[in-house]
C-alpha positions as protocol buffer text, in pm:
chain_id: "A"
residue {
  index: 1
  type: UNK
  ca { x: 444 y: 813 z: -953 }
}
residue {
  index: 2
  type: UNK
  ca { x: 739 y: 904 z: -739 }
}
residue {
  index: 3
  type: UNK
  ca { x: 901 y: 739 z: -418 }
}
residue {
  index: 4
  type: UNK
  ca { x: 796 y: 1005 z: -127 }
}
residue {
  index: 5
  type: UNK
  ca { x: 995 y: 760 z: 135 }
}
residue {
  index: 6
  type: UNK
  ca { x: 1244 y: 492 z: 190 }
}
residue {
  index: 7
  type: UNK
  ca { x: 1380 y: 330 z: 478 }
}
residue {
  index: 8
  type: UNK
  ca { x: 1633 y: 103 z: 475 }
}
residue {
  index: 9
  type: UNK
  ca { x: 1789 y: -157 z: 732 }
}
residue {
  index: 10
  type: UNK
  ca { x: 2077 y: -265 z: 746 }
}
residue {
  index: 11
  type: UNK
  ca { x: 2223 y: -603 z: 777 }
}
residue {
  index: 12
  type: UNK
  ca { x: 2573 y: -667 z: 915 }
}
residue {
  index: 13
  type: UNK
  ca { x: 2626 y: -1071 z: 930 }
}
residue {
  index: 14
  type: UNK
  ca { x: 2631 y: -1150 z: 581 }
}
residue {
  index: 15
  type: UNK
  ca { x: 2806 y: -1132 z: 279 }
}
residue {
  index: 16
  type: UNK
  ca { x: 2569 y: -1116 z: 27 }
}
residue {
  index: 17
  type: UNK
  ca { x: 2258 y: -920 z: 170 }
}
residue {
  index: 18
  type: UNK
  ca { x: 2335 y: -573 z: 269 }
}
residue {
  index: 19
  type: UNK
  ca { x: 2020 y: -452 z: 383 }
}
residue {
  index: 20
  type: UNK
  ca { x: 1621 y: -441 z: 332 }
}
residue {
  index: 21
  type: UNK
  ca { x: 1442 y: -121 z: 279 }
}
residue {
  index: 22
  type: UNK
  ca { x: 1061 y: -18 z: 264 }
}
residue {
  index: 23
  type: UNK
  ca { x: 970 y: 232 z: 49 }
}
residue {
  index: 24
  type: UNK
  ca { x: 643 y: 437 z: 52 }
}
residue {
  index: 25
  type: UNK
  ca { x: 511 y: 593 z: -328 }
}
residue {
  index: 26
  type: UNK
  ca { x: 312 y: 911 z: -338 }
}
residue {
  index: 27
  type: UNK
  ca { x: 261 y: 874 z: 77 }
}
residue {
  index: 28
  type: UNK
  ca { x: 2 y: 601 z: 3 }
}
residue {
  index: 29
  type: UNK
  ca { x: 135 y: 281 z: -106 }
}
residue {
  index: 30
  type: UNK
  ca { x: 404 y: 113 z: 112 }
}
residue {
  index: 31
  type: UNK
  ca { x: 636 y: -211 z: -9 }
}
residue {
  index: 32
  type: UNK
  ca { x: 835 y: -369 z: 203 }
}
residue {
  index: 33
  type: UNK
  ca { x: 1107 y: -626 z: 213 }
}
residue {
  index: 34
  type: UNK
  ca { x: 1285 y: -523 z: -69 }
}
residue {
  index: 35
  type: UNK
  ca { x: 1633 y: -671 z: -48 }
}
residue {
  index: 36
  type: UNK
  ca { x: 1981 y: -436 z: -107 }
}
residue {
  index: 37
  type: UNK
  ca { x: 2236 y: -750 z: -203 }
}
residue {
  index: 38
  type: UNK
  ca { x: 2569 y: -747 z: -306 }
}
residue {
  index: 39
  type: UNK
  ca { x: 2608 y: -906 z: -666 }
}
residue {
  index: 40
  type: UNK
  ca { x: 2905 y: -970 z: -891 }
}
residue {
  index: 41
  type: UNK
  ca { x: 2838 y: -631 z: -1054 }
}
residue {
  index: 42
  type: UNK
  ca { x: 2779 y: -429 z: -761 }
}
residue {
  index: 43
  type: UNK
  ca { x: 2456 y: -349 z: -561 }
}
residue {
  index: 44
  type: UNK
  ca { x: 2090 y: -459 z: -692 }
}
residue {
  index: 45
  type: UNK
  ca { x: 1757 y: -431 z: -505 }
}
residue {
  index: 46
  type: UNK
  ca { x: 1562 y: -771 z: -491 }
}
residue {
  index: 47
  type: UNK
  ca { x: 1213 y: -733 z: -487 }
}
residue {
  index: 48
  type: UNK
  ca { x: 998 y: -880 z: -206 }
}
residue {
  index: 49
  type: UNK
  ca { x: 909 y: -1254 z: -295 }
}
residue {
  index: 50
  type: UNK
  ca { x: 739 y: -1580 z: -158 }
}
residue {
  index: 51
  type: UNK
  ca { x: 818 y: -1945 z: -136 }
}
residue {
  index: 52
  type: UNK
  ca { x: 604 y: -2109 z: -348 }
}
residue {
  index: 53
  type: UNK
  ca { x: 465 y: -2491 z: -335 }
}
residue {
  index: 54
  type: UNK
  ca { x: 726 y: -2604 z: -574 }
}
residue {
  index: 55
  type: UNK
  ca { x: 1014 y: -2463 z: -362 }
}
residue {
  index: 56
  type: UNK
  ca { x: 1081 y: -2188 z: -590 }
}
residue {
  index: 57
  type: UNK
  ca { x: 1043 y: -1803 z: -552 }
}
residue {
  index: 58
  type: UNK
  ca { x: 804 y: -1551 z: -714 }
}
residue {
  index: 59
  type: UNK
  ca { x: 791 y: -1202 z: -632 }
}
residue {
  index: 60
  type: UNK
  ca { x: 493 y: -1044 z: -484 }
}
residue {
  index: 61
  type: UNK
  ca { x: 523 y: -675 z: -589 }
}
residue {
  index: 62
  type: UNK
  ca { x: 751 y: -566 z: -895 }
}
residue {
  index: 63
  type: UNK
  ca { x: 776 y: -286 z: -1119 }
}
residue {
  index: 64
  type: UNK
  ca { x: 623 y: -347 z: -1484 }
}
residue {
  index: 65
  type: UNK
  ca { x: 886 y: -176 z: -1643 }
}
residue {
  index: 66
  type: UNK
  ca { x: 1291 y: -73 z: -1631 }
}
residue {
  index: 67
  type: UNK
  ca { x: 1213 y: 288 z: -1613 }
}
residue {
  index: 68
  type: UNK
  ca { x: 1032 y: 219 z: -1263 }
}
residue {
  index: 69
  type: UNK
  ca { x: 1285 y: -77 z: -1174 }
}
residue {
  index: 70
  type: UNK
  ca { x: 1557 y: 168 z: -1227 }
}
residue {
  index: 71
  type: UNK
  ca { x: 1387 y: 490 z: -1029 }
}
residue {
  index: 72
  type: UNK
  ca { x: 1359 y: 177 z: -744 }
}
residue {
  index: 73
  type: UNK
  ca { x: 1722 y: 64 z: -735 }
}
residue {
  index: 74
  type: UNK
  ca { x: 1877 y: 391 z: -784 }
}
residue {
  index: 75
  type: UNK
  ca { x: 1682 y: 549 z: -508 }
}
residue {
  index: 76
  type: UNK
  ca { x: 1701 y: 281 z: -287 }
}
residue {
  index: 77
  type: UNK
  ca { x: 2122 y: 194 z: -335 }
}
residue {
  index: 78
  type: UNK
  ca { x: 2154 y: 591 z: -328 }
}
residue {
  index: 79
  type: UNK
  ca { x: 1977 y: 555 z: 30 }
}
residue {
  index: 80
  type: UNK
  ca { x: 2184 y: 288 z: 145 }
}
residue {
  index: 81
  type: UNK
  ca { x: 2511 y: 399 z: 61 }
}
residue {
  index: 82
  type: UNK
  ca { x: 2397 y: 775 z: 225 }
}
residue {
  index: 83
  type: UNK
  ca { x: 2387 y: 622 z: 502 }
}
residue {
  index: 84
  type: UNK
  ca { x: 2189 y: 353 z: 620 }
}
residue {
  index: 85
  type: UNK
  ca { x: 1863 y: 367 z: 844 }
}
residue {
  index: 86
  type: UNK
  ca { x: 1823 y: 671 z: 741 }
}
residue {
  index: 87
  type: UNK
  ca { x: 1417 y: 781 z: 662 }
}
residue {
  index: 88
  type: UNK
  ca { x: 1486 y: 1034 z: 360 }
}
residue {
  index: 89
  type: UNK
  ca { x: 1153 y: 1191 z: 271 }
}
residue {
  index: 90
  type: UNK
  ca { x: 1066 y: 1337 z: -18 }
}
residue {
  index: 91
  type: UNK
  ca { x: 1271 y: 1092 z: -243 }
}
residue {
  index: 92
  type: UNK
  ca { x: 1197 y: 1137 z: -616 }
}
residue {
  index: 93
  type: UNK
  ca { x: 1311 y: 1007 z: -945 }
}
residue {
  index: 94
  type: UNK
  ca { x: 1643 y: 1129 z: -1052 }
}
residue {
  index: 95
  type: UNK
  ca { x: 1785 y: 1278 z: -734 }
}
């Protein structure tokens, strides 16, 4: 499985959340809503979550395991700091 795009967005008015960012693997499955936030040890990617009954959050999409996490956040930061709103195409693993 490999990212084929990302899109990010940024956001300007607050501290903490730099951006969101879709991201599209093999050109057939799109995720959205995936969050770029500034943490006390740099950038992370949030994944896309809901409010649930009980007021707290689960996510609704998430990789199964940190090889996949880490293709996410390192594609997705490496988008954002790029240059962001940028559509990169052809995104894969590693680059």
């Amino acid at each position: 499985m490999r990212i084929t795009e990302v899109k990010v967005f940024p956001v300007s008015d607050n501290e903490k959340l730099k951006g969101y960012a879709t991201i599209i693997f093999d050109d057939c499955f799109v995720v959205r809503d995936l969050k770029i936030i500034q943490g006390s040890a740099g950038l992370f990617v949030a994944m896309p979550s809901k409010k649930t009954k009980d007021g707290t959050y689960r996510d609704t999409a998430h990789p199964l395991n940190n090889e996949t996490r880490r293709m996410i956040e390192e594609t997705v930061i490496g988008a954002y700091e790029r240059g962001t709103g940028a559509v990169l195409d052809g995104v894969a693993a590693g680059r």
